[in-house]
Each structure stands twice: as C-alpha cells, then as structure tokens.
C-alpha positions in Angstrom: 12.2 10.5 4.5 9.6 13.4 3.3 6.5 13.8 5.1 3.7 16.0 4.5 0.8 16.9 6.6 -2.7 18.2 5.9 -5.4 20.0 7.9 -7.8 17.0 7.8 -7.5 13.2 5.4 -9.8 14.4 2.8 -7.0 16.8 2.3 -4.1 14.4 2.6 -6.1 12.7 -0.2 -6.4 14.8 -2.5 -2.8 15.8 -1.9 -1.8 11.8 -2.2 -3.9 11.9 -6.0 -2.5 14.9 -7.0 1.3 14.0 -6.6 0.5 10.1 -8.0 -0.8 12.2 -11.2 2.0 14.7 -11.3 4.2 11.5 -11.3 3.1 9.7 -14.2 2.8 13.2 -15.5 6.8 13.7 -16.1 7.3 10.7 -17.8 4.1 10.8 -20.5 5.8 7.7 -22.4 6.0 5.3 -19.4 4.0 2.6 -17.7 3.6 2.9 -14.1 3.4 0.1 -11.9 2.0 0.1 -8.5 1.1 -1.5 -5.2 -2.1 -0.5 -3.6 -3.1 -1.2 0.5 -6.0 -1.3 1.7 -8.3 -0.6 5.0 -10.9 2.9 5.6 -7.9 5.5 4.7 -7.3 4.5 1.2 -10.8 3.5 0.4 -11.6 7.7 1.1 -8.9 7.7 -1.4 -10.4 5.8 -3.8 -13.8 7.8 -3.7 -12.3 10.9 -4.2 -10.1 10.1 -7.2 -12.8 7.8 -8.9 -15.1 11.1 -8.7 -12.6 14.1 -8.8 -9.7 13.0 -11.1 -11.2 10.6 -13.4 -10.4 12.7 -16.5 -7.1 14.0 -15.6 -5.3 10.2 -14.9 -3.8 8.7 -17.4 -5.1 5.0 -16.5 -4.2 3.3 -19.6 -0.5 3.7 -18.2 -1.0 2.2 -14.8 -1.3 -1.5 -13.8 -2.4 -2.6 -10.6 -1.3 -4.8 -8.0 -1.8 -5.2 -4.2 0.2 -5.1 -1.2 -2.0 -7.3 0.3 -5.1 -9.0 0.8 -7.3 -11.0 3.2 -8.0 -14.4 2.8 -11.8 -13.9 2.0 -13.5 -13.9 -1.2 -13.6 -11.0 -3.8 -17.2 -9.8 -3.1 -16.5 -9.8 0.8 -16.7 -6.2 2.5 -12.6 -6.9 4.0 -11.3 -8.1 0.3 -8.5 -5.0 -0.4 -9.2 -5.8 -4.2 -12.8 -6.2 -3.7 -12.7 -2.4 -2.6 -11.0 -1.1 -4.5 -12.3 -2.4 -7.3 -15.6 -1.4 -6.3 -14.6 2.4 -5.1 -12.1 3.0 -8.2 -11.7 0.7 -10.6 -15.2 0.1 -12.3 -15.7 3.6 -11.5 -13.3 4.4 -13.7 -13.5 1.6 -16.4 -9.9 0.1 -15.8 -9.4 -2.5 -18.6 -9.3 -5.9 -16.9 -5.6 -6.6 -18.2 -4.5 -3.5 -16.1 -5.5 -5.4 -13.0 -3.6 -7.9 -10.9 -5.2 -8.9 -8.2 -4.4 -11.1 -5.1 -7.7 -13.7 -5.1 -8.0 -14.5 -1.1 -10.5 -17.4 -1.7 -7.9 -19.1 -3.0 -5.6 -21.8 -0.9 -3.2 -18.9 0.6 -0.4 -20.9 0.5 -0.3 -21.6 -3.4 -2.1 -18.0 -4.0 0.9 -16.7 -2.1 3.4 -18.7 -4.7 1.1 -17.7 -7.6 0.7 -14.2 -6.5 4.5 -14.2 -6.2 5.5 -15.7 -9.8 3.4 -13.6 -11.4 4.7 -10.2 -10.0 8.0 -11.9 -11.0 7.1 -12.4 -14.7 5.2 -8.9 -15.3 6.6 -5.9 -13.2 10.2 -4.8 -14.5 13.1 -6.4 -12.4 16.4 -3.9 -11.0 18.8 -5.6 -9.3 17.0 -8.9 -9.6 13.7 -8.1 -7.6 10.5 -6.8 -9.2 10.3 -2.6 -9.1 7.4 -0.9 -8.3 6.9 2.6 -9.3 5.4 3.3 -6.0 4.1 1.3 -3.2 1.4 2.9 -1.3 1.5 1.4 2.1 -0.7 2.4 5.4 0.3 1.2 9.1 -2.0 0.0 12.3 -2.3 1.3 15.4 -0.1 -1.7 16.4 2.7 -0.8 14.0 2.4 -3.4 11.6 2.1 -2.6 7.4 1.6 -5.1 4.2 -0.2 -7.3 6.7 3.1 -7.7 8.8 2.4 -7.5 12.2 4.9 -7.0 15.3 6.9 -10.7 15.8 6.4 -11.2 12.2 9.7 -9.2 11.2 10.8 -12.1 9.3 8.9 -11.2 6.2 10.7 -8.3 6.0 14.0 -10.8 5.0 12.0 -12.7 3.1 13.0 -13.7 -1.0 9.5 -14.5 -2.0 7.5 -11.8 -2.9 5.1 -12.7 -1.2 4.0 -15.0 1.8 1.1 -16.0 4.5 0.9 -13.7 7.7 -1.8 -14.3 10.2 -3.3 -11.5 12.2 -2.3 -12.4 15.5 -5.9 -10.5 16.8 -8.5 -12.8 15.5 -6.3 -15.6 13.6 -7.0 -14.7 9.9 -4.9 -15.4 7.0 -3.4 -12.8 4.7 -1.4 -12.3 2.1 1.3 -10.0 2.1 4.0 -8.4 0.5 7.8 -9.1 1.7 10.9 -7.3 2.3 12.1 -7.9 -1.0 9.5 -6.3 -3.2 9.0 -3.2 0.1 12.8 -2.8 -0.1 13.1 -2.7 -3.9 10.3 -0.2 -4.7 11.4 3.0 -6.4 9.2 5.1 -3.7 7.1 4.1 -1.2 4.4 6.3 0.4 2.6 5.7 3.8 -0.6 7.2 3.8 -1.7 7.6 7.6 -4.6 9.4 9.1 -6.1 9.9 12.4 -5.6 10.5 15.9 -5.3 6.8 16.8 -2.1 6.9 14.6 -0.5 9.5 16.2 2.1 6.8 17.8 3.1 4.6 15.1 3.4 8.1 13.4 6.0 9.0 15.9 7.6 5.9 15.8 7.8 5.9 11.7 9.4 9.5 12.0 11.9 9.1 15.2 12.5 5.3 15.6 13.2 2.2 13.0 13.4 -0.6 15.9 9.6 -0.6 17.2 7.8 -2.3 14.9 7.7 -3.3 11.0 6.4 0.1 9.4 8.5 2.1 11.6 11.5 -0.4 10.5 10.6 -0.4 6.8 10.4 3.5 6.8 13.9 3.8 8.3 15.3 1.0 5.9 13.9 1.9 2.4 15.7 4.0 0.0 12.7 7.0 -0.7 10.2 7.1 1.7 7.3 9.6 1.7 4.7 10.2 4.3 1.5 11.6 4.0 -0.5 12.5 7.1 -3.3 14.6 9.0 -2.2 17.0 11.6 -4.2 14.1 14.0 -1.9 11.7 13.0 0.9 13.9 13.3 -0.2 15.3 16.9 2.7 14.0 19.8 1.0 12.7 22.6 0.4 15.4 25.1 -0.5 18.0 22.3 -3.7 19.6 21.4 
C-alpha cells in the first residue's frame, strides 16, 4: 500500500486530480474506466476539478460508473450520481454515453442485477471479472466502504457485481459494489479526510481484520491512500 498525506483536503484534492490526470496522461491512446464514491470528501473533489482542471482532462477518454448509490432518486441531495453529476459532470459537459449511472429510484433489487449486467457487458473483463482503471473509494468513521458496513463482510465474497446493503444506522437501502469488482480493479485509491477518520485510518494502514475498508486495503493487489495530516493524526497526537 502507498499512502500520501497533505497539509489540509483541499490539498489532498488537488493532489488526488492531478495523479488521475497524470494517469490517463501515459497512455494518450486508452480509455479509462472508473468507479466513483461519494459522500462530502469527494464532492470537494468534484468542485475543484470541474473549476481548476477542466481544460487539462482528457474527458472524452473516461467513462463513469459508481461504487455506489443510495436508494433515493437522482435529484435527491444523498444521490452519489446526482452529485456528482451536478458538481462535475454538467460542469464539464460529459457526453451522456460517458455516464453510467446507478438509478436508486429504481427497485434495488433488479437495479442491483441491472447495474451488475451492464458493468459486465461494457467495462473490459481480466480474469473473468470487469477491470476498472481505478476505483476511488472513501471509508466511514465506522470502517465500512462501497456501502459495506461492519457484519456485512459477505459482499466482499460476493460474484455479483453488485448487491443491496442496508445501512444498519437508519435502515436505508444502497447499492453497492462487491468484492469481485473491489478485488479486480487495476488500482484502487481511498480518499480520506478529517480528524474523525483518524481511526479507520489507522486501522486501513496497520490492521486488515477490523472492518471492510481496512480488510479490502490489506486484500487488494495496489492500493493507494490519500489523506490529510487530520486523518492521518494517531490518537494521542497533536
């Protein structure tokens, strides 16, 4: 695992942008795919790239999918897409057929199946299992990531791509990807920020066995992590 910390997350953002730019930059003839998160870090991601690196990213060579998503509709403040699409992607003018997204008004159970198949029939396959480029993935105070919470570890063994969790706090459904796609990816990147994340931090660094993003961080093949020095701050330190 690489990790990478920054004086404050406006920093780590920019850092994050720079080195998804720099990726697609070495291979000018290839189409990227990737796997956005959601949630408050990666929306000040989304801001700052729409604004500051609009005409420096090649966006006709990247197509979009989700990690996740709620289970609420499209123009709903909690809708992953919804965000995104509103922060970056219209920003930007991303051509509709770039654009995959989960749709959480939809019965979650066949959205889940649909979201599944089609990730199967458009993102190139290694070894059987649809390949990201690069998943970009954030984790809760609680440890959980892709909307997999602690007692939910069997998503992570999961062969659909992706299933129904339910957030064991208030009850609502999501959609999130499994072990299958997570443990395929080419690269996956958490993105964490904060002082409230300073333990699932830790654990992700030091532990695999306390919850699913420290697990999936100590199981994956290339794992970066990009932080603020709040995040990265032990308990006990200043």
């Amino acid at each position: 695992m690489k990790s990478y910390v920054y004086s404050t997350a406006t920093e780590t953002a920019h850092a994050l942008i720079k080195h998804l730019i720099a990726m697609m930059g070495r291979e000018p003839g290839k189409i990227f795919y990737f796997a956005f998160s959601g949630g408050t870090t990666p929306s000040l991601m989304f801001d700052i790239w729409a604004h500051e690196y609009k005409k420096i990213t090649p966006w006709q060579r990247m197509r979009i999918y989700w990690v996740d998503e709620r289970c609420v509709p499209p123009d709903d403040s909690d809708s992953n897409y919804g965000t995104m699409r509103r922060l970056l992607l219209d920003e930007v003018g991303m051509p509709d057929e770039f654009i995959y997204p989960i749709f959480g008004n939809y019965p979650p159970e066949s959205e889940a199946k649909r979201y599944s198949a089609l990730v199967n029939r458009t993102v190139p396959l290694w070894r059987g299992f649809p390949t990201f480029d690069a998943i970009l993935l954030g984790a809760g105070d609680d440890g959980h990531t892709s909307s997999i919470f602690p007692g939910q570890e069997y998503l992570l063994s999961s062969f659909q791509p992706y299933e129904v969790s339910t957030n064991p706090y208030n009850g609502q459904l999501r959609i999130a990807m499994t072990g299958c796609l997570l443990f395929a990816a080419k690269r996956l990147i958490f993105f964490i920020t904060g002082k409230s994340k300073a333990e699932v931090v830790h654990d992700i660094l030091d532990s695999g066995d306390t919850g699913p993003a420290a697990y999936v961080a100590h199981h994956a093949e290339n794992v970066e992590l990009y932080m603020d020095v709040l995040a990265e701050q032990k308990e006990g330190t200043i």
